[in-house]
MARMIFI-134847 format. One line per field, with one value per residue (C-alpha): residue number from 0; chain; residue in one letter; x, y, z. Coordinates in steps of 0.5 Angstrom, whole numbers, always signed. Layout:
pos <- NUM:...
unit <- A:...
code <- A:...
px <- X:...
py <- Y:...
pz <- Z:...
//
This chain:
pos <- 0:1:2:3:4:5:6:7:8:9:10:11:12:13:14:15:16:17:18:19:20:21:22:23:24:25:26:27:28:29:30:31:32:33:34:35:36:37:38:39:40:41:42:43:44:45:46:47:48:49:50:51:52:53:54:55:56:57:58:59:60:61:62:63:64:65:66:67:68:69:70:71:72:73:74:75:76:77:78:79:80:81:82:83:84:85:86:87:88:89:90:91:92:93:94:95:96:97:98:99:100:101:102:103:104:105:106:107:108:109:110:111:112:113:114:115:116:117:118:119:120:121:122:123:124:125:126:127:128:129:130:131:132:133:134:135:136:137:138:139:140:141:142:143:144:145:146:147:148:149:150:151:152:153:154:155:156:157:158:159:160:161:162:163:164:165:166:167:168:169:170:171:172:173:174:175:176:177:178:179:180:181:182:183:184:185:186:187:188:189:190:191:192:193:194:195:196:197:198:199:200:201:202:203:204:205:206:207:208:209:210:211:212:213:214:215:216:217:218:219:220:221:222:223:224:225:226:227:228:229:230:231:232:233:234:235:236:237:238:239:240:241:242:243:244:245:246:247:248:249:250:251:252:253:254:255:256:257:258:259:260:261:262:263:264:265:266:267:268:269:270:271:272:273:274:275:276:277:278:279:280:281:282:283:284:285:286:287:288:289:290:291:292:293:294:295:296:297
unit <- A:A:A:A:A:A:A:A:A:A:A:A:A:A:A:A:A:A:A:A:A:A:A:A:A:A:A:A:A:A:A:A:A:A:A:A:A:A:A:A:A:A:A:A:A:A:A:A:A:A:A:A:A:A:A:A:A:A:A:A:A:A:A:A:A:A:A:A:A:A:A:A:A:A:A:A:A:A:A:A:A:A:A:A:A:A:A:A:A:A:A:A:A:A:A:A:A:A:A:A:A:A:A:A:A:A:A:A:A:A:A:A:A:A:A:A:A:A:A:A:A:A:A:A:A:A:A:A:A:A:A:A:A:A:A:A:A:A:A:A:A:A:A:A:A:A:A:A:A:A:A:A:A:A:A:A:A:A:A:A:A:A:A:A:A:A:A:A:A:A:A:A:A:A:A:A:A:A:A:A:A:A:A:A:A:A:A:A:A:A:A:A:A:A:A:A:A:A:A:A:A:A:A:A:A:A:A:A:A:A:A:A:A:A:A:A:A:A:A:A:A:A:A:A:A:A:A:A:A:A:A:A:A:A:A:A:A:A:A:A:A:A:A:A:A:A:A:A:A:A:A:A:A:A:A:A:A:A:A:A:A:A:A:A:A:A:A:A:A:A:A:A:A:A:A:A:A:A:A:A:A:A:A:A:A:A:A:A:A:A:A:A:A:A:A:A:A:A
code <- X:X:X:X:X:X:X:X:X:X:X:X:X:X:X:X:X:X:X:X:X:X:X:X:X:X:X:X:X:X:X:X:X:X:X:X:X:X:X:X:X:X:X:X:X:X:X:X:X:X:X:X:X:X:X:X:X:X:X:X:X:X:X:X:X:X:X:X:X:X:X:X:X:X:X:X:X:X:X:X:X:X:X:X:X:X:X:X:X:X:X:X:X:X:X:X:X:X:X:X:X:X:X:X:X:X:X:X:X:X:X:X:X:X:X:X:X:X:X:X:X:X:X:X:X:X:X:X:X:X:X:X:X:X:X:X:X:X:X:X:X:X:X:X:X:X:X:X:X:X:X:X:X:X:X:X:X:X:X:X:X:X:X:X:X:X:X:X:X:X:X:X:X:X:X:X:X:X:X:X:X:X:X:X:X:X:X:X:X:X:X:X:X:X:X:X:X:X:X:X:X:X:X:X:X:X:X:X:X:X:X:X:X:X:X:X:X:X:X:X:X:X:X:X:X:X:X:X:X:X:X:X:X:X:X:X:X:X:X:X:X:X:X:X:X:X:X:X:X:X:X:X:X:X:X:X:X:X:X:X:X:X:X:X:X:X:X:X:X:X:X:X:X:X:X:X:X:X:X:X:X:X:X:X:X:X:X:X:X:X:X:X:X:X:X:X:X:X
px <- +578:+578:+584:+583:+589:+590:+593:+598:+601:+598:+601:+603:+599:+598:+596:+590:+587:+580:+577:+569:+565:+559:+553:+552:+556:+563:+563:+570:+575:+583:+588:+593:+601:+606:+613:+619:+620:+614:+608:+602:+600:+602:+598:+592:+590:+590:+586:+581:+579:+578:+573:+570:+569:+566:+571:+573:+580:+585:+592:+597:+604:+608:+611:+616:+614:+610:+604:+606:+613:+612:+618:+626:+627:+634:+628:+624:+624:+622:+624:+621:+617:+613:+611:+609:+605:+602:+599:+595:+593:+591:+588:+583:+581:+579:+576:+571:+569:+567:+564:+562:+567:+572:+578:+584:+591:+596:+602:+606:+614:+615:+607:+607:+613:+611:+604:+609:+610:+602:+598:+591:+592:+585:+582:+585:+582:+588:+594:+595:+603:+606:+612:+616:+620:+625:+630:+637:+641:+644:+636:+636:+636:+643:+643:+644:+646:+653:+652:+649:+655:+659:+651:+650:+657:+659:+654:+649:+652:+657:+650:+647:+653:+654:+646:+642:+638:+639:+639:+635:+634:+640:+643:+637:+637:+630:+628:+630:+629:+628:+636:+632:+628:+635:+639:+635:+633:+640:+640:+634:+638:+644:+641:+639:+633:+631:+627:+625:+633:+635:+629:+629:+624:+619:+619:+619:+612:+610:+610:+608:+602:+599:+593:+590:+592:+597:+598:+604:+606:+613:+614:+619:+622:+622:+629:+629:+626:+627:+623:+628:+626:+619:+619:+623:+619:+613:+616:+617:+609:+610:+603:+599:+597:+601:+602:+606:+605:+610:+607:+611:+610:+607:+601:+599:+600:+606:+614:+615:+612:+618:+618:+613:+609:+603:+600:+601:+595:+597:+596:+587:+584:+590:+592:+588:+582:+586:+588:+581:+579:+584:+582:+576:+578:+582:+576:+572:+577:+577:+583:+587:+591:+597:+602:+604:+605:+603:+606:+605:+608:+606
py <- -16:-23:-28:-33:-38:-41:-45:-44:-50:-55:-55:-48:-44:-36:-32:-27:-22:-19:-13:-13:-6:-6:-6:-7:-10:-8:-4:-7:-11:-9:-13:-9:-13:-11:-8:-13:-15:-11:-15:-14:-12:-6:-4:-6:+2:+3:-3:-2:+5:+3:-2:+4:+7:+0:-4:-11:-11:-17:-16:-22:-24:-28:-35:-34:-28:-25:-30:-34:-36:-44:-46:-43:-38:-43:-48:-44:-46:-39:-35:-29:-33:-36:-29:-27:-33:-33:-26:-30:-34:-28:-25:-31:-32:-25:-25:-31:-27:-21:-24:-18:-12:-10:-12:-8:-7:-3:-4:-2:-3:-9:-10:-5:-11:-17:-15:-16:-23:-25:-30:-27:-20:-21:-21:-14:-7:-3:-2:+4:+3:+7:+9:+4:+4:-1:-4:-3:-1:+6:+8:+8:+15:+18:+16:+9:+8:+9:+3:-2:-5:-7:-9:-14:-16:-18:-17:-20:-27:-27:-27:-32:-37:-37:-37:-40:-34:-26:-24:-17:-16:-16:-13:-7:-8:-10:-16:-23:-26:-33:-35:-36:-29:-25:-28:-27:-20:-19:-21:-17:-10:-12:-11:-4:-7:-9:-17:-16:-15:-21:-26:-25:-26:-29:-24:-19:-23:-23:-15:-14:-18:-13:-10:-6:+2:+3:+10:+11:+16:+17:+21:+27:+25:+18:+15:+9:+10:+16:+19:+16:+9:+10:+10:+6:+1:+3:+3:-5:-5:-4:-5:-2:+5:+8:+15:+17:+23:+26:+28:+33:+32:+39:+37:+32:+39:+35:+35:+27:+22:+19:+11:+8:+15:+14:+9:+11:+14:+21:+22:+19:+26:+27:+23:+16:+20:+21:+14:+12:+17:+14:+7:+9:+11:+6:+2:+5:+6:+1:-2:+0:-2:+2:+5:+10:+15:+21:+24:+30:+33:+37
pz <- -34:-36:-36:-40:-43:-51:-53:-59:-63:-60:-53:-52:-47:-47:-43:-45:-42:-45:-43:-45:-45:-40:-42:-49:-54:-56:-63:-65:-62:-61:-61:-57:-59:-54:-55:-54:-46:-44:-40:-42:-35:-38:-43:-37:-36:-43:-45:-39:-42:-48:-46:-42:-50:-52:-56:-53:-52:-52:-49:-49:-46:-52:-50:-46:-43:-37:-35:-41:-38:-36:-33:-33:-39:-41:-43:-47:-55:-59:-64:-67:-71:-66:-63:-70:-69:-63:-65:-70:-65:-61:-67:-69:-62:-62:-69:-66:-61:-64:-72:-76:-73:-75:-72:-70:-67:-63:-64:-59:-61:-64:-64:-70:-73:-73:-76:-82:-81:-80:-83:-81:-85:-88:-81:-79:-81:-79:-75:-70:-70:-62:-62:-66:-72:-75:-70:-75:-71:-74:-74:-67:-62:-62:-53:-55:-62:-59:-55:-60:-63:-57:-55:-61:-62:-56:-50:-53:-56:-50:-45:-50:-49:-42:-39:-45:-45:-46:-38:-39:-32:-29:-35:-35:-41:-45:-40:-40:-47:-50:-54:-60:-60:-57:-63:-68:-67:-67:-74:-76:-72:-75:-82:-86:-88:-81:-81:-89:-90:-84:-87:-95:-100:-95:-91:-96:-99:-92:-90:-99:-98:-93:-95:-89:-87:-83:-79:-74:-69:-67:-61:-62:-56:-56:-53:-57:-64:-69:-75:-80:-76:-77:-84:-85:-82:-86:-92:-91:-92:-99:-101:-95:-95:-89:-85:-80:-75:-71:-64:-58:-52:-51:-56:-49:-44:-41:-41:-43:-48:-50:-51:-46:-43:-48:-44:-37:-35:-35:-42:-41:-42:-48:-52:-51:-53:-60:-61:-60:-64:-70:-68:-70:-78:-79:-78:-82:-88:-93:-96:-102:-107:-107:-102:-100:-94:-92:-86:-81:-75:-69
//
């Protein structure tokens, strides 16, 4: 593993963390997006052992977040724009370093989002969306849909206000996160259809302009997201070809996957030879013209 910084926007540095095979040269590269409040540290495991298959792997923390936080969480100036063009960046750097293959990203949660609202589509062959879904609110896992209106209209902007960030760690809720970012999720959770629905037209041009083939897995289990909010999401990739595999814990000889347990090492001799395995197709499809999605259960 190698660290290494980029700089975004001219003054914004990043912290990457790239995963060369060894020996011989990497077929593929992927770019591994993370989920809202996680540190890239935690896709390490994984990402390592994907390196071990031969595909070069770049993980990153967004601006504001893990490695990338410069400074007090008060003072950082983001929004969920800026992270969408931090993945950019992330993605051109990976692009340069690896000329004439093909490009990938696991999305995990809001990594499987934001790809909605890149710039670099043409650069990316396909998407393996872990575990996420359209983050409105009433799509969310029962266990916490009860919670979420007293969440978003009272604690969150109550928080905001009086810290100048969302204090996710003392709230044991999702993670410090910059005011702007917090406060514009809000919006985008608040809205049926999710950061096209918050955004407007632009968005929607944004997520409609995706050509590349999208394959999602929900996990049966998941606390956070729900089959409905998994379609839901991919229906906002209105151009791409999408489907969507609903995956039981059982199918991975264990009791729990739920929102996270994918990339723990438990699941290296199950389900992390299975993603390698549709990273690998999705590298070899060729994009279409149409949309539509398919889906299949375990």
């Amino acid at each position: 593993m190698q660290s290494e910084t980029l700089m975004v926007d001219g003054a914004v540095p990043l912290a990457l963390r790239v995963y060369v095979p060894r020996p011989g040269p990497a077929r593929a590269s992927v770019v591994i997006g993370g989920a809202m409040g996680v540190r890239q540290a935690f896709y390490g495991p994984f990402a390592a052992w994907l390196a071990q298959q031969g595909l070069r792997v770049t993980t990153f923390d967004y601006r504001g977040q893990g490695e990338s936080l410069n400074g007090g969480m008060r003072e950082v100036r983001a929004n969920l724009f800026d992270w969408a063009r931090d993945y950019d960046a992330v993605i051109a750097h990976a692009a340069q370093a690896l000329p004439g293959q093909p490009l990938l990203l696991l999305g995990h949660s809001l990594g499987a989002q934001l790809p909605g609202l890149l710039g670099e589509h043409a650069r990316v062959s396909g998407l393996l969306s872990v575990a996420a879904g359209s983050g409105y609110w009433r799509d969310n896992a029962p266990r916490i849909r009860r919670a979420m209106p007293a969440f978003w209209h009272v604690l969150v902007p109550l928080s905001v206000r009086l810290c100048g960030y969302f204090p996710g760690r003392r709230l044991r809720a999702v993670g410090d996160l910059p005011a702007g970012v917090m406060l514009q999720w809000r919006r985008w959770c608040l809205h049926p259809r999710y950061s096209v629905g918050a955004e407007g037209e632009s968005a929607q041009r944004s997520y409609a302009a995706v050509r590349f083939p999208v394959h999602a897995w929900s996990m049966q289990d998941d606390e956070l997201m729900t089959w409905r909010g998994t379609q839901s999401l991919l229906a906002l990739y209105a151009n791409a070809p999408c489907s969507v595999e609903r995956i039981a814990p059982h199918e991975a000889q264990a009791r729990r996957i739920g929102h996270f347990g994918f990339f723990r090492e438990q699941f290296r001799d199950t389900l992390w030879p299975r993603a390698l395995q549709q990273l690998e197709a999705l590298a070899q499809a060729q994009p279409q013209g149409t949309a539509g999605a398919t889906a299949t259960a375990g």
